[in-house]
N, C-alpha and C positions, 0 to 999 in steps of 0.2 A: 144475690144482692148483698147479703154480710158477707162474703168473703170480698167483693166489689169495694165496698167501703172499709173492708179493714186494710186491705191492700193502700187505699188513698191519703186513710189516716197516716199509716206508714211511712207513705211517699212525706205529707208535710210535717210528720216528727219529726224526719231525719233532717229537713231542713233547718230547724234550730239547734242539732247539735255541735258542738264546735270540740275543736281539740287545740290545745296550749303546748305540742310535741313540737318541735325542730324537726326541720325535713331539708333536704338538699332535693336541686333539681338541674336538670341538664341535658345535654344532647348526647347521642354516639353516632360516630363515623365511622365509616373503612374511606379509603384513600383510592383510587383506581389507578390507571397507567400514568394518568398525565396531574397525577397530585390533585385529582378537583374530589373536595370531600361530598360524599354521599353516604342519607343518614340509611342507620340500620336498625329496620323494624325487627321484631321479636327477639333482643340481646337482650338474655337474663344481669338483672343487677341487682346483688344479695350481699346481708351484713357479712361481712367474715366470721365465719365461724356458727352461721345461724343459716336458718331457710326463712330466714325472712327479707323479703325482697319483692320484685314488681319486674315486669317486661317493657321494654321501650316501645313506643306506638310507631305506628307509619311513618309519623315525621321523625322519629330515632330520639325522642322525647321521653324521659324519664322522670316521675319525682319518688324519691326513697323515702318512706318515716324511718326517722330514727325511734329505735326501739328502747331504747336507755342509756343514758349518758357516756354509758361505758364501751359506748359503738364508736367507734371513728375512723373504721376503716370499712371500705366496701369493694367487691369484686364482682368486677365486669366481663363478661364470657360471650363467645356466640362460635358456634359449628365453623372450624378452619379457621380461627383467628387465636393468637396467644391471649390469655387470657391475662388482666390489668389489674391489680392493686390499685384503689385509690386511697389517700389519706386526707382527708378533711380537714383544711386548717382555717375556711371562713364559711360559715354557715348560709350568709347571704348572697352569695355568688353562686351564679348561674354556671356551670361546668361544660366544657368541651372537650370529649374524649374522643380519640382516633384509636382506633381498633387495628395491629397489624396482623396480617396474615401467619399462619405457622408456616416456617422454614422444614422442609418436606426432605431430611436428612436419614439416613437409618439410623445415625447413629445420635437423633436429638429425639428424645420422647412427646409422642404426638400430644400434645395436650387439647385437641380439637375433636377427640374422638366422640361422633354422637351416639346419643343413647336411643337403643333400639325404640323402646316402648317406656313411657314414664307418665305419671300421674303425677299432675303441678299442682304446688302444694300453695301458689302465687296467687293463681288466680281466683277471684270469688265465684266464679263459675268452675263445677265439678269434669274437669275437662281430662281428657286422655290423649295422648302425643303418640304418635309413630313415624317417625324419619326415615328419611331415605333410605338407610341401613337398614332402618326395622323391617324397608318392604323390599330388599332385596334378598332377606334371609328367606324368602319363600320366594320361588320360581315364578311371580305371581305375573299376569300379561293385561292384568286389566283394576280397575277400582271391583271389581266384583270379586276378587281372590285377594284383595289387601287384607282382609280381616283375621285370617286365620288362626293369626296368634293374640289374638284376643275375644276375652268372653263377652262384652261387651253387644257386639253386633252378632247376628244369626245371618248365616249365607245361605241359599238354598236355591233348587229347580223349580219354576213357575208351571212348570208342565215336563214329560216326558219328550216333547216333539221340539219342540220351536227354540227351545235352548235359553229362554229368557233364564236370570237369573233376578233374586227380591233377596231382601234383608226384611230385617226386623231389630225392632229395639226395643226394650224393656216388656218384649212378648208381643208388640205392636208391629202391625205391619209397616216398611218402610218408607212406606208415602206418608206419615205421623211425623217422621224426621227430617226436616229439612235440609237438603244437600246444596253445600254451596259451593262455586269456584272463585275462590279468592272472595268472600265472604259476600260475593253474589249472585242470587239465587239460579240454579244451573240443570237439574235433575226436577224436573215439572212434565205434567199431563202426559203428552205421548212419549216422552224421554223414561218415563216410569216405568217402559217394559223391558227396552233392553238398554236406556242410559248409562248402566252400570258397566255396561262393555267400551265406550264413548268416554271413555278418560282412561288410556294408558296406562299403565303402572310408570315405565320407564319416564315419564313427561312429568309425575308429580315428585315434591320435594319435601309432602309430609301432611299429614292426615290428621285435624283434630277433634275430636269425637265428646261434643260436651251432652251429658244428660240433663232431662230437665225441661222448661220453656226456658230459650234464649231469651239474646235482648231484644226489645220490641224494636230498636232498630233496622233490624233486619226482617220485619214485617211481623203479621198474626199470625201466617201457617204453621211454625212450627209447636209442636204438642209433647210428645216422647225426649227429643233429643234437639241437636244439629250433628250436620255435618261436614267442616269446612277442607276443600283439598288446597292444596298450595301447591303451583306448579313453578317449572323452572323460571326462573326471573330473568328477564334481558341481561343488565349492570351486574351478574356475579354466576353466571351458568359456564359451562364448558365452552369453550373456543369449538369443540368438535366431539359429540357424543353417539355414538354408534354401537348398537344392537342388533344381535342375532339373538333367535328363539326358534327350536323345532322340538318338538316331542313325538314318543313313539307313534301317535296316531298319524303323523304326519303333518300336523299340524306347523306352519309356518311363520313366522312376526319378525319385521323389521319395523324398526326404530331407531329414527336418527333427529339429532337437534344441532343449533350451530348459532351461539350467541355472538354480536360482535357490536361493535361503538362504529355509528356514523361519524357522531360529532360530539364537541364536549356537553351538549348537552341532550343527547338524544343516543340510547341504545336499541335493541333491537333481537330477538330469538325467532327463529324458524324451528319448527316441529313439524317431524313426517314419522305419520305411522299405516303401516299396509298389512295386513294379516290374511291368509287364505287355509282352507282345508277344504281338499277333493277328495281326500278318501274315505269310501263310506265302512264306519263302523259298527258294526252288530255284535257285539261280545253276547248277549243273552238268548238269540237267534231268535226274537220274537218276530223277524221281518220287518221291524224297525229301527232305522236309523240313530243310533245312541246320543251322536251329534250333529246336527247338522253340518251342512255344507256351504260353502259360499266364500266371500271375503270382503272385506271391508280397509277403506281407504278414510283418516283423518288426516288433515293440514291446518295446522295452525299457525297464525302470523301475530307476533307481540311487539309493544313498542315499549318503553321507557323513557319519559322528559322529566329534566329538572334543571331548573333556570334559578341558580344561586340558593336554594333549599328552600324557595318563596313560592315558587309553581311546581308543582310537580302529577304528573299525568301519565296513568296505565291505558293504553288501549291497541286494539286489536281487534280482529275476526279470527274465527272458524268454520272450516267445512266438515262434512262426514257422508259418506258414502257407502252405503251397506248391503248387500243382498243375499239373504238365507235362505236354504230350501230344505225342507227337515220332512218323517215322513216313514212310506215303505220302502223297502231298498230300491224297487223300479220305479217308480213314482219320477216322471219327467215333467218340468212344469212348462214345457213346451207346447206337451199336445195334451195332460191329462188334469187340467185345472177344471172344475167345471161340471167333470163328467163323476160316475163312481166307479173306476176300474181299479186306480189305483190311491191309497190316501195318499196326501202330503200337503205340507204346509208351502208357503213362499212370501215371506216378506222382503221387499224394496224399500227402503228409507233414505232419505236425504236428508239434512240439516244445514242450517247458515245461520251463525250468532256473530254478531258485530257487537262491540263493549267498549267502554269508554270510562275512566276513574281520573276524576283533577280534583286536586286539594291546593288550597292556598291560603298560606299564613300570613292573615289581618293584621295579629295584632299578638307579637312576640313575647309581651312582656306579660301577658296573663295565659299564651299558648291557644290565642282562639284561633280558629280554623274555621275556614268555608271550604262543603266538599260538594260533589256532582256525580253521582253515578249513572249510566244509563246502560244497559242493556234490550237487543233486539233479537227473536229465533222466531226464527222459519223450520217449520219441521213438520216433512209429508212422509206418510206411508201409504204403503197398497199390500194389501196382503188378504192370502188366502187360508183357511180352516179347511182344508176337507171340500165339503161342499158350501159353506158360509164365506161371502168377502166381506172385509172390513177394512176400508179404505178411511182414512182421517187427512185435516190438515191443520196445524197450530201456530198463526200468529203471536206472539207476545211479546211486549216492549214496558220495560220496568223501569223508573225515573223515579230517580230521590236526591233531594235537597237537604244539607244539613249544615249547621252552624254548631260547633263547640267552642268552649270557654273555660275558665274556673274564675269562680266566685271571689274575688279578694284574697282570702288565702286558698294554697293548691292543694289544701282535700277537701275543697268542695266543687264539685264540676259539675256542668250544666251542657248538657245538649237536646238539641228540639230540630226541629224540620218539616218537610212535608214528602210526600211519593205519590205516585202513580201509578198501577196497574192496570194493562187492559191484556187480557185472554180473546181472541177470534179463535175458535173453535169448532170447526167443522166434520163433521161424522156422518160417512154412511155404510151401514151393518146390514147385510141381505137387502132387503127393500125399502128400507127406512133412512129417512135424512134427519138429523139430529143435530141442530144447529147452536153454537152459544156463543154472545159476545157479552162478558162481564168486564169491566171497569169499578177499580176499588181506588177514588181518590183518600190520602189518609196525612191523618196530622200527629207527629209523638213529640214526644220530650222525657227526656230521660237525665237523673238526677243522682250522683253518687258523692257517695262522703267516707273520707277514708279518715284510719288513724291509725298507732303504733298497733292496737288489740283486732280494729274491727272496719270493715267496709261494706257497708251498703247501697249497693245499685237498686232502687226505683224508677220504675217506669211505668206511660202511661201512655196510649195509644186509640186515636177514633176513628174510625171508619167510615166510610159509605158505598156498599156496596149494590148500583144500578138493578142488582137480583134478590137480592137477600134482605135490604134496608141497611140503616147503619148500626153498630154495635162499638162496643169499649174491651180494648183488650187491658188489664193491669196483668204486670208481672215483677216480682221481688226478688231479689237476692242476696243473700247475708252469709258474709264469712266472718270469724270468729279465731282468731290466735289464740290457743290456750295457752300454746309456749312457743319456742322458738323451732319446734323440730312438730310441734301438734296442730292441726286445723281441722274446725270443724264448720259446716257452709250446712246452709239452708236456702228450699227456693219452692215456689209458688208464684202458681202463674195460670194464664188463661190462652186456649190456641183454639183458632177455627180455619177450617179449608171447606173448599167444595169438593165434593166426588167427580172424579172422571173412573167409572165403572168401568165402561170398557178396557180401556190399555189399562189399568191396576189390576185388572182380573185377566189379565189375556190368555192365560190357561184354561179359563174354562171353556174359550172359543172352542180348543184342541179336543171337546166331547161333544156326547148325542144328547147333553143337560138342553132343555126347554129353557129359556129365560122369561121368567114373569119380572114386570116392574110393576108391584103393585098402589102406588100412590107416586104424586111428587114428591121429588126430594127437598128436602134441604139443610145448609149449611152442617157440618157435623162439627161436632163443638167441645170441649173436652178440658178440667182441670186439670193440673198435674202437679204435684207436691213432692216434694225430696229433702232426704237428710243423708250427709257425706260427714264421715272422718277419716282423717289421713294423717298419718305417725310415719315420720323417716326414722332410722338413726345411722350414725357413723361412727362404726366402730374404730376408723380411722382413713388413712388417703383410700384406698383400694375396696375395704370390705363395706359393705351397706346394704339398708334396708330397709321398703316400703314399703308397710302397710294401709289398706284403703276398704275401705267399707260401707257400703251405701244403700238404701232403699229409698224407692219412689213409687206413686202410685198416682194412676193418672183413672178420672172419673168422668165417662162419657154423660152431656147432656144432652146430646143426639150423635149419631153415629147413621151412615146407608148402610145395614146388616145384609151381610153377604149369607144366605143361610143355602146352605148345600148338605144340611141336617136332616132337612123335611122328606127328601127323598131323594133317590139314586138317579133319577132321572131328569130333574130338572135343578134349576135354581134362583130362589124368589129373592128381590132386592127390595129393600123396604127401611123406611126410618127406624130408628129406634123404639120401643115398645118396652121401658124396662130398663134394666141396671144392664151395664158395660163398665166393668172396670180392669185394670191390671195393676197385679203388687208385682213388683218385682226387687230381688234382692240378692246382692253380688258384693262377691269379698277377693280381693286380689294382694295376694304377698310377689315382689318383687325385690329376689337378691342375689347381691354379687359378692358372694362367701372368698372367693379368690381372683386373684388378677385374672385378666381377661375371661372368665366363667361368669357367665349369669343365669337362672331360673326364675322365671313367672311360673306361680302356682294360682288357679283361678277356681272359684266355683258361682253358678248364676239359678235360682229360682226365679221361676215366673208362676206367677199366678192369674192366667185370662181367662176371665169366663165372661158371657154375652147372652142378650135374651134373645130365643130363637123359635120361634112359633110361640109364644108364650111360657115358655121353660127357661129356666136360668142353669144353663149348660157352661163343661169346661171347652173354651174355643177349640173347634178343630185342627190338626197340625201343626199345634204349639206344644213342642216339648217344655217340661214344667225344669227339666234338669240337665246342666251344661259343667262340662268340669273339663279343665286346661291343664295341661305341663308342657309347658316350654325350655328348653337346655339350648345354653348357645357356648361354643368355645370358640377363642381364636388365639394362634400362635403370636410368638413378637414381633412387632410390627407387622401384624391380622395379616401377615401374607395366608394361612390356612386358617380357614370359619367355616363351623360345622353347629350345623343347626337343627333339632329334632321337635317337633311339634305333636303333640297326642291329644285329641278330644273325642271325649265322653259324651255323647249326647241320649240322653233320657227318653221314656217312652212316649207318646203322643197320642191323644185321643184322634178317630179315624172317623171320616164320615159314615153314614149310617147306609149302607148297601143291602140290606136286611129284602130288601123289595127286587133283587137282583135274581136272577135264577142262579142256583148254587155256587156254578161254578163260577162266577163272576160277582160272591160277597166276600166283603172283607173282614179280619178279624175287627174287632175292637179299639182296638190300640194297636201301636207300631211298636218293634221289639226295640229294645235299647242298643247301640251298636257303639264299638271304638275306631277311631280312624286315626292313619300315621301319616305325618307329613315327615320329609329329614333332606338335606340341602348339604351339598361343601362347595365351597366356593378359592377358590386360590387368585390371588390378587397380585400382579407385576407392577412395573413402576407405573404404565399406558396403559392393560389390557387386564381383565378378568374375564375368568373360565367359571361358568358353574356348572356341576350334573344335582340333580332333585328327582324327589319323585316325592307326587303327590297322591292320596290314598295308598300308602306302601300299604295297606292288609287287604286290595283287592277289595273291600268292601259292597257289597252292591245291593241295593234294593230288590228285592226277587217281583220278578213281574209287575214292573210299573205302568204298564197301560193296563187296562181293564177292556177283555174283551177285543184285544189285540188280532185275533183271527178271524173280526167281522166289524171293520173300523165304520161301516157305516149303517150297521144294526141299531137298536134303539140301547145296548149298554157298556156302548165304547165311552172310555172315559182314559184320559191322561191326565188330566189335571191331581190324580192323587199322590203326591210326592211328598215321600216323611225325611229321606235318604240319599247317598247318592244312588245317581244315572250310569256314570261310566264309571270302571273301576279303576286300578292303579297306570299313573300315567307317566312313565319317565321323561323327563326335560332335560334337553340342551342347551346350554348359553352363553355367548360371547361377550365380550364388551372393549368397548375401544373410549379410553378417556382423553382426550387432550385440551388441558387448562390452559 
């Protein structure tokens, strides 16, 4: 409750403060074929010669504080456009700047080149960037392999069989972090097993990774982090983008997109992505299947309207089509579902999301906007464990309404609105039907005040949720300019989700664990608090350097405790009983010592520990220690990029197998291992070539199922993964660009 009300006091402080600085405000453009300006969201605009600066919004909407008299020039940037000089010669004039394209010459130096990976020193939220570039220096085929070159996120095997893949953030499992597409909520309930594989790599255009509770605008659930993808856009994608991918497993992936203009006010993107593997692979010969098998078909269709820069409207659908069958090598899931001859898994999934984003500028002269988001998904599975099915299906349709503004002068801004959430969610697991239909209507308003030194974002959000009652989420954020090259940000805040147990844990289907549920659930609930600093310098045009350094700690006030502590053979789910907390703490140097050479050096502790039968234990399969080197070269004009990735991952406390007959307990802990990623990539005027390989040191988990020669005994278990699954995998890949 005092943290409730100091958060509110906060919120109405900040409402009397005022600033007496000069500020410029104004819009940016690019131009298209036929001269019709279209604004341009996220264009950095920064003092000359400082990091002090802001990003333009969705409507291509800027306002800069001037930081001291002796500013009057500012510069305008965005990824493939020459970048602007402005000079300042009337304070109160609203600005219109058109943005050109870079002339793509060998012999004019690119001045559009994006930065792999960067930590913005802009925004009051502790945020982390990886571009298109950054996710093509790894051979990566899906959002589940974006991560690798950062400490940031933990990627890992949900089981040995089924091939799901999970994250984690700040030592937290990845259902804590909210995932979004184009900053709407996308990765929920049955999407949380293999969602990660359900967004392309080739189809997104850039990843931002903020720790923390975001803004309450984008609802309660998130706790740990966010995390927002950006995909190709209608009005400025490729004319014609086409992808090849194979690796030595045999593994197959096409990807193709194809942006183009109906009319002057309406564009338009097609995305096709098909991926297959038939061949079964056993490198460990434990008679099981290292990857599954199957293929999977996405299509996406997007639109783009804007009617004089007054309407403007994202909308679209998507499909996804998936089918995996993971397992013993013979294991057919034609004739042996069912029976015990043979194990193996088989999941079928389908998906259908329909979305819809319109903004409309009211009222120009203060920047107010009226916006409408709506999204809807359909998403069924049928799948088999062994002998356990577990069939589900998830309605859900998310509506939010919002009005922004600014207050009389432009650092003070105001927005508020309303939403809707409704979950239909249907489950049946062996013999049991599990039925939920939650609806969460909800009302925010969210309040920020900026100035040359400092800006604070308060927020404040109600609820009412048909299961749980209503509750208040507050959350805060505060950046802090020490200097022009120094920021330091702080943030506190409150996040609550419901458990979907099943597909979050879908690994443990893949064992002989017993499931106890033993009481109702409810809501898990959790503070989170952080403090960020960040130090650039420039030692001039070419050499640079950023430092970042951050801890957060997030305090459960209930939690569903997954406890697979208590014994080897089963696992009890239960509220929380006790303290759940996690510190975690991470420090990343990135620099560019010489032209075209850059180095990320990372290191991340976590600290999770959770009550578990009554004991206050360190969390199971959380390595406490993560450590990064990253090397990127590329030659003049990046026609050759060579990229080498190394991580260190620390040892991990191991569930307690102790009740096991011998040959089936496990040590303690998991040994600490290194793993090599490395990439070249060679670039023509139309086409690039990569080869890669991932895990270059062979690395592998030694015997990751448990009890692998008697899958339907009472101490088969797959679910225990610290490691990887498969070992070193060389990649092929093409690409076909034309703009």
């Amino acid at each position: 409750m005092n943290k409730t009300v100091f958060l509110l006091l906060t919120l109405f402080t900040a409402l009397n403060l005022s600033a007496q600085d000069k500020s410029i405000a104004g819009y940016i453009y690019n131009l298209d074929k036929k001269s019709v300006k279209t604004p341009m969201a996220f264009a950095n605009v920064v003092w000359m010669g400082t990091q002090t600066g802001t990003v333009s919004d969705e409507n291509g909407f800027f306002e800069l504080n001037n930081p001291g008299n002796k500013h009057s020039r500012f510069v305008v940037s965005f990824v493939g456009y020459r970048t602007d000089t402005i000079i300042v010669t009337n304070w109160d004039k609203e600005l219109e700047i058109v943005l050109k394209p870079v002339i793509e010459l060998e012999e004019v130096k690119i001045e559009g080149k994006q930065v792999a990976r960067s930590i913005s020193s802009i925004t009051p939220v502790n945020t982390e960037h990886i571009s298109s570039d950054g996710l093509q220096r790894l051979a990566c085929c899906s959002l589940a392999e974006s991560f690798e070159t950062t400490a940031t996120i933990d990627v890992g095997y949900a089981d040995a069989v089924s091939g799901a893949k999970k994250i984690k953030m700040l030592g937290l499992a990845g259902v804590y972090s909210q995932i979004l597409t184009e900053l709407v909520p996308s990765t929920r309930i049955l999407s949380a097993t293999f969602g990660l594989n359900y967004i392309p790599g080739p189809w997104i255009s850039g990843i931002s990774i903020s720790k923390g509770t975001s803004s309450i605008l984008d609802g309660y659930e998130s706790i740990t982090g966010q995390i927002n993808i950006d995909l190709k856009q209608p009005e400025n994608s490729e004319k014609l983008y086409a992808e090849l991918f194979v690796n030595e497993h045999h593994r197959v992936e096409v990807n193709a997109s194809s942006a183009f203009k109906l009319n002057d006010n309406l564009s338009t993107i097609v995305l096709v992505h098909a991926s297959a593997l038939k061949n079964k692979v056993d490198n460990n010969g434990d008679g099981f299947l290292d990857l599954p098998v199957g293929n999977l078909f996405i299509g996406s269709n997007r639109y783009y309207f804007n009617k004089n820069n007054k309407i403007r409207s994202r909308f679209g659908f998507e499909i996804m089509q998936e089918d995996r069958v993971g397992g013993q090598l013979d294991f057919n899931p034609k004739t042996d579902i069912g029976i015990a001859d043979y194990y193996g898994i088989s999941v079928k999934s389908s998906r259908f999301t329909i979305f819809e984003k319109a903004g409309f500028l009211l009222d120009p002269e203060n920047n107010g906007s009226f916006a409408i988001n709506a999204n809807f998904i359909f998403h069924k599975t049928n799948s088999t464990f062994g002998l356990r099915d577990y069939d589900a299906t998830q309605k859900s349709l998310n509506v939010k309404i919002r009005y922004k503004t600014e207050l009389g002068r432009k650092n003070h801004k105001l927005m508020g609105g309303i939403d809707f959430l409704n979950d239909n969610f249907n489950q049946h697991i062996i013999d049991t039907i599990i039925d939920r239909n939650e609806s969460v209507p909800g009302i925010f308003g969210e309040y920020t005040f900026s100035s040359k030194k400092i800006t604070i974002i308060s927020g404040l959000r109600f609820d009412y949720n048909n299961l749980f009652g209503s509750f208040f989420t507050p959350r805060l954020h505060v950046k802090y300019s020490i200097s022009e090259n120094a920021t330091i940000r702080a943030s506190a805040g409150k996040g609550y989700r419901t458990a979907n147990v099943f597909p979050e844990n879908i690994g443990l289907l893949a064992s002989s664990r017993t499931f106890y549920f033993l009481e109702e659930f409810q809501m898990e609930k959790a503070w989170n608090y952080g403090i960020n600093f960040t130090r650039k310098w420039f030692i001039d045009e070419i050499r640079k350097i950023t430092f970042n350094i951050d801890f957060y700690r997030t305090d459960f006030q209930n939690q569903i405790v997954v406890d697979i502590n208590r014994s080897a053979g089963a696992v009890y789910f239960y509220n929380l009983d006790g303290e759940s907390f996690s510190n975690s703490f991470q420090t990343d140097l990135i620099l560019t010592p010489a032209n075209r050479f850059e180095i990320t050096l990372a290191y991340r502790y976590n600290n999770v520990m959770v009550t578990m039968n009554q004991e206050l234990i360190n969390k199971p399969l959380v390595n406490p220690h993560k450590g990064l080197v990253t090397l990127h070269y590329s030659t003049k004009f990046e026609k050759w990029n060579f990229t080498v990735t190394t991580q260190f991952n620390g040892k991990s406390r191991l569930p307690y197998t102790k009740d096991n007959p011998e040959e089936y307990q496990l040590e303690e802990s998991s040994p600490a291992f290194v793993i090599l990623h490395a990439q070249i990539l060679r670039k023509f005027s139309k086409w690039e070539i990569y080869l890669g390989a991932e895990n270059l040191t062979n690395y592998k988990q030694e015997n990751p199922i448990l009890a692998a020669d008697d899958p339907f005994g009472d101490y088969f278990d797959s679910s225990i993964v610290w490691g990887p699954v498969v070992g070193r995998s060389i990649n092929f890949g093409l690409r076909l660009k034309i703009k």
